[in-house]
C-alpha positions in Angstrom: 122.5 93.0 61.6 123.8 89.8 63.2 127.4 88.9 63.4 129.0 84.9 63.4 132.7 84.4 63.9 133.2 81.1 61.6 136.2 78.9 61.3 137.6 78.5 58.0 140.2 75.8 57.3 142.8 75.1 54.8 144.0 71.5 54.1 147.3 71.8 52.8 147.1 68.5 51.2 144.0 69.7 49.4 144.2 72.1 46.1 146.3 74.8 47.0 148.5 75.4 44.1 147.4 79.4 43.6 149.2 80.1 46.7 152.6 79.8 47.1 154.3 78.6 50.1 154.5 81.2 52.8 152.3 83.6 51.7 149.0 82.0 53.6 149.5 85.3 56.1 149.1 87.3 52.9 145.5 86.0 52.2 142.8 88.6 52.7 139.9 87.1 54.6 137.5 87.2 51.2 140.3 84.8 49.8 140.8 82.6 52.2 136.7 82.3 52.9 136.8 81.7 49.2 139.5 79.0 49.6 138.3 77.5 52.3 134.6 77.5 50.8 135.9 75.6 48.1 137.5 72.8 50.0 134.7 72.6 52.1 136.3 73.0 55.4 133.3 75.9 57.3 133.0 75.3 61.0 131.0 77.2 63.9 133.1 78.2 66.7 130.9 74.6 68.4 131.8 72.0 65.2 135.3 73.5 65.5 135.9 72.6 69.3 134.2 69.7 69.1 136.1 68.2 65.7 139.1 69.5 67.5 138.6 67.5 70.8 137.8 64.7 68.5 141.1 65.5 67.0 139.1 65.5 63.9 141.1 68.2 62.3 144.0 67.0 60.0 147.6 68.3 61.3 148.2 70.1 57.7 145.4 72.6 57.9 145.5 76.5 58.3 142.8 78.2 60.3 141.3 81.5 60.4 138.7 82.9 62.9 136.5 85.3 60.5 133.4 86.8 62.1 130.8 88.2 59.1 127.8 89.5 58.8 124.4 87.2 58.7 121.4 88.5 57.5 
């Protein structure tokens, strides 16, 4: 079985109501996939450097390096 680390992002200025200020740290990684998933915001390890040399990536966003399995 094949593993990918992915970047998942959180724009704070996008729906984040269901958790509360601080507690981002707290997030297991199947909620904040799940979070992220919903806003959209899944990079590869290359989209990620290369929206972030663009400086394509919005100041208010959260990151987390997940690596999962691919079938």
């Amino acid at each position: 079985m094949k593993q990918e680390t992915r970047v998942y992002l959180i724009d704070l200025n996008n729906d984040t109501r269901e958790v509360e200020v601080g507690d981002w740290n707290n997030l297991t990684d199947e909620q904040w996939i799940d979070l992220s998933e919903r806003q959209g915001y899944v990079l590869s390890l290359e989209g990620f450097q290369r929206a972030f040399n663009k400086e394509e990536i919005p100041y208010e966003t959260y990151l987390r390096f997940i690596t999962i399995k691919i079938d």
